[in-house]
C-alpha positions as CSV (number, residue, x, y, z in Angstrom):
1,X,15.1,11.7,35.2
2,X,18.1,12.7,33.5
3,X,18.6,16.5,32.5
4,X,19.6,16.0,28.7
5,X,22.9,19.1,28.4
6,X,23.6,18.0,25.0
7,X,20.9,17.7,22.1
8,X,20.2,14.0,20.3
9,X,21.5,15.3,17.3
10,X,25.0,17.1,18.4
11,X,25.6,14.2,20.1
12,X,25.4,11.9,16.9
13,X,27.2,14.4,14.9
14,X,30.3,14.3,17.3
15,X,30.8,10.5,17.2
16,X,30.1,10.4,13.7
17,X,33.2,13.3,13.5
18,X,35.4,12.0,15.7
19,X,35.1,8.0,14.4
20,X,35.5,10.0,10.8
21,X,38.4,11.6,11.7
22,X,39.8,8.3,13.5
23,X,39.4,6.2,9.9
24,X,41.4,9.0,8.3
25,X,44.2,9.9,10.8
26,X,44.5,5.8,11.1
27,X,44.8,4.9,7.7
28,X,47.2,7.7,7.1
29,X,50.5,6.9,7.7
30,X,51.8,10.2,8.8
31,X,49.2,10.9,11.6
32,X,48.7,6.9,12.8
33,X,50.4,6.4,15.5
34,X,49.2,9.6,17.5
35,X,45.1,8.7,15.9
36,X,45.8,5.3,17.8
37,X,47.5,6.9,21.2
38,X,44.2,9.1,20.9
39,X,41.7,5.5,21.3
40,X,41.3,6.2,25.2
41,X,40.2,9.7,24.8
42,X,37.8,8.3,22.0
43,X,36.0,5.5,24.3
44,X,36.1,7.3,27.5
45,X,34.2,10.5,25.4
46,X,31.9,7.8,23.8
47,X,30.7,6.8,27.0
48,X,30.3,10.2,28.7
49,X,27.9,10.9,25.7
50,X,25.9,7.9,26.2
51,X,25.5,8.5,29.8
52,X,24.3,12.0,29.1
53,X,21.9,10.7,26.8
54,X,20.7,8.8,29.4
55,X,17.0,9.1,30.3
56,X,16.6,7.5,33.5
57,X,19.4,6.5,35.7
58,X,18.8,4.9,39.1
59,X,20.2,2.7,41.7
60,X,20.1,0.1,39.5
61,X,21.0,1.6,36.2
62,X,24.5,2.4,38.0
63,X,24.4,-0.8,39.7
64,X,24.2,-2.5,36.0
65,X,26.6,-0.4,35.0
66,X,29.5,-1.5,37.8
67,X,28.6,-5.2,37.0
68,X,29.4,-5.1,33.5
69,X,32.8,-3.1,34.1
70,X,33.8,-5.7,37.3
71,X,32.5,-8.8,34.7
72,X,33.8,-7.4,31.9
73,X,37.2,-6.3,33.6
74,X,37.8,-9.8,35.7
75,X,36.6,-12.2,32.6
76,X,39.6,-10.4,30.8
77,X,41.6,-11.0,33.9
78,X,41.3,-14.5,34.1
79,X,41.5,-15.0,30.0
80,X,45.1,-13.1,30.3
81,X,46.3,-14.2,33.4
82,X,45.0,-18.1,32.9
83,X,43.7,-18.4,29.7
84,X,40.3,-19.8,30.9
85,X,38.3,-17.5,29.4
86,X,39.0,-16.2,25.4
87,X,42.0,-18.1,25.0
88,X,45.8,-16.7,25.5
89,X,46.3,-13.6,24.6
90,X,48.2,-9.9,26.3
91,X,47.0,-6.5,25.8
92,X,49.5,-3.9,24.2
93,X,50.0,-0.6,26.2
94,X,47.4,1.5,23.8
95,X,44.7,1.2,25.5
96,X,45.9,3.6,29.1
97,X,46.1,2.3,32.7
98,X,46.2,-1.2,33.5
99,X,45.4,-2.7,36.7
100,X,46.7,-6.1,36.6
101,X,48.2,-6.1,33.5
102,X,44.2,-5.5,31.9
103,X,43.4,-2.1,30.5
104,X,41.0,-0.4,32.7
105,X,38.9,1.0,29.8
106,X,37.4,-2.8,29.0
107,X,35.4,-2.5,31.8
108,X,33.8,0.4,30.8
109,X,34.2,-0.8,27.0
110,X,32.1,-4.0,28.3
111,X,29.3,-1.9,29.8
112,X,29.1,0.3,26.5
113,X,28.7,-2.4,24.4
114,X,26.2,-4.8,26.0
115,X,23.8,-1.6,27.2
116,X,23.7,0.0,23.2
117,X,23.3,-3.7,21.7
118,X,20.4,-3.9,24.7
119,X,18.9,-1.0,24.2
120,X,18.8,-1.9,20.4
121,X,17.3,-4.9,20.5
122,X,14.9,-3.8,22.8
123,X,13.9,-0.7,20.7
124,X,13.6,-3.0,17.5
125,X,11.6,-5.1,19.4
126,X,9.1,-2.0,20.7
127,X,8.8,-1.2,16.8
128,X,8.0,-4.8,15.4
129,X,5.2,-5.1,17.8
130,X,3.5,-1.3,17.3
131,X,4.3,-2.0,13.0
132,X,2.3,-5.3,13.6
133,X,-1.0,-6.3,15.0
134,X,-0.1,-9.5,16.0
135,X,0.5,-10.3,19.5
136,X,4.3,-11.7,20.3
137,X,5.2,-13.7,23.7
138,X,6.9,-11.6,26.3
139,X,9.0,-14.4,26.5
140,X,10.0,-15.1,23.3
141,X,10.7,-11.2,23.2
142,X,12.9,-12.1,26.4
143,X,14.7,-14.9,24.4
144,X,15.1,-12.6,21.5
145,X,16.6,-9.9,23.3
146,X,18.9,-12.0,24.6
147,X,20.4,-14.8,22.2
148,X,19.7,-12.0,19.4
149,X,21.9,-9.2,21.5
150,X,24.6,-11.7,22.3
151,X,25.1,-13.0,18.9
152,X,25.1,-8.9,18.1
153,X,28.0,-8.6,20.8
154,X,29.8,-11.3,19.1
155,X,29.5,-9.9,15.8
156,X,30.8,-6.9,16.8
157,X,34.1,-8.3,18.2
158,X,34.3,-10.3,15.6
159,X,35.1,-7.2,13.4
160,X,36.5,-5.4,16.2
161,X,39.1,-8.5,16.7
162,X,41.1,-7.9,13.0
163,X,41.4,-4.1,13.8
164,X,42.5,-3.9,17.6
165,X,45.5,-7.1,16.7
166,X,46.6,-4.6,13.7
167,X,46.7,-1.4,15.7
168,X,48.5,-3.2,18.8
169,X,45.8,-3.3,21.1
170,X,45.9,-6.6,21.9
171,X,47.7,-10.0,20.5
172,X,46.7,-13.6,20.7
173,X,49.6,-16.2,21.2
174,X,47.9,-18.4,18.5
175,X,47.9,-17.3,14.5
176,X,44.2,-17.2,14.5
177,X,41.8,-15.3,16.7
178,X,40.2,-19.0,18.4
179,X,37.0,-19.8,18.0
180,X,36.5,-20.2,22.1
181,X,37.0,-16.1,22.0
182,X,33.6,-15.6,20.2
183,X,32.1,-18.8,22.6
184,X,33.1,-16.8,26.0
185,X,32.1,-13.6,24.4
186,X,28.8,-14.4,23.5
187,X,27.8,-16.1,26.9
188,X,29.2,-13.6,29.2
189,X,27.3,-11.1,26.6
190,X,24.1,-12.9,26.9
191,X,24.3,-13.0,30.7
192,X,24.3,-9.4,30.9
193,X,21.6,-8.9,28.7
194,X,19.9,-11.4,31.0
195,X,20.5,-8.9,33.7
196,X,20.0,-6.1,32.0
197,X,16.0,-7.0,31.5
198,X,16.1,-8.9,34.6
199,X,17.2,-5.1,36.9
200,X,14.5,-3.7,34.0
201,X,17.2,-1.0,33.2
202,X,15.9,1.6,31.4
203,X,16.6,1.8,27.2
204,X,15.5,5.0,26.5
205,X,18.5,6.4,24.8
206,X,18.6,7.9,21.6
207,X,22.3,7.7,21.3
208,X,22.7,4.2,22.2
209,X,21.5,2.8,18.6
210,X,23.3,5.6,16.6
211,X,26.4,5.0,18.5
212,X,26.7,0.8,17.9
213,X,26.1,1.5,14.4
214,X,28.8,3.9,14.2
215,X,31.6,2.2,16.1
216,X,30.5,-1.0,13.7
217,X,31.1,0.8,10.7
218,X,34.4,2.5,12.0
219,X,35.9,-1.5,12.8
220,X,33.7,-2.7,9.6
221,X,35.9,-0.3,7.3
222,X,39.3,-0.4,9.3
223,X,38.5,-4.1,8.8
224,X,38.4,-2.9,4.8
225,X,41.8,-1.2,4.7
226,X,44.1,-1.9,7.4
């Protein structure tokens, strides 16, 4: 069990802040370009909060956690490098370190992404079934969970896609984003949700809700006024 240093709420509170403070800076055009230099600091300090939030990590909450950075990390590997996956596309240099010619942080943005739509899901689940008195398969729950949380991924990128081409974060080689991108995203999404229930990793995580929802309003008005 987890020793919780930062309270639920101050934690909410400080994404809220600092994706506030990232719509302003990046929609001003005075203060852009060193808001957008500043997206490293942004996801690296997302995901130390959501790991403090963390209620239970184990052997296999970390073990989870390294497959979704490696999977996350060599799918973008191959999709640059071959194509294969995503379709052809580069990343900018906006995003920090690259190994490879990949930005080290999609690992870790892979991992963030697929536990909070997870533990989501899961918690909406928990609630339908004490609001209701009927009975609902553990497998169609599974299913849910699952083809739900993947097509949740896939929205998200969907808005994230717009936003990360306009601030330089990546480019495609084609005009339009392809559809294939949201086809790879939402299978290698759905396979780590898989896995995710599969290891039984632990959801309880207050800020992993609060946090999707924020991040999908931050890309949702970008999307608005970029």
């Amino acid at each position: 069990m987890n020793k919780i240093i930062i309270s639920k709420t101050a934690t909410v509170y400080i994404a809220i802040i600092i994706h506030g403070f990232g719509i302003i800076g990046i929609l001003s055009s005075q203060y852009s370009a060193w808001f957008i230099k500043c997206t490293p600091f942004n996801l690296i300090i997302m995901a130390i909060l959501l790991l403090l939030q963390q209620e239970k990590t184990n052997k296999k909450f970390w073990l989870f956690a390294g497959i979704c950075f490696s999977t996350g990390f060599i799918a973008e590997l191959v999709g640059t490098h071959t194509g294969l996956l995503f379709g052809e596309y580069s990343y900018g240099e906006r995003l920090g370190p690259k190994l490879w010619q990949v930005p080290l942080l999609i690992g870790l943005n892979w991992f963030v992404i697929v536990y909070c739509v997870g533990s989501f899901m899961e918690k909406l689940h928990h609630r339908m079934a004490s609001a209701s008195s009927a009975v609902i398969s553990p497998v169609l729950v599974a299913i849910s969970v699952i083809i739900d949380g993947a097509a949740i991924a896939t929205l998200f990128d969907y808005f994230m896609e717009p936003v990360a081409i306009s601030l330089g974060y990546w480019q495609w080689k084609t005009p339009d984003i392809p559809f294939y991108n949201y086809l790879c995203w939402f299978v290698l999404s759905a396979l780590l949700l898989w896995l995710m229930r599969k290891l039984q990793i632990s959801t309880k995580n207050h800020f992993a809700t609060h946090l999707l929802i924020i991040q999908g309003l931050f890309f949702l008005i970008l999307n608005l006024f970029l």
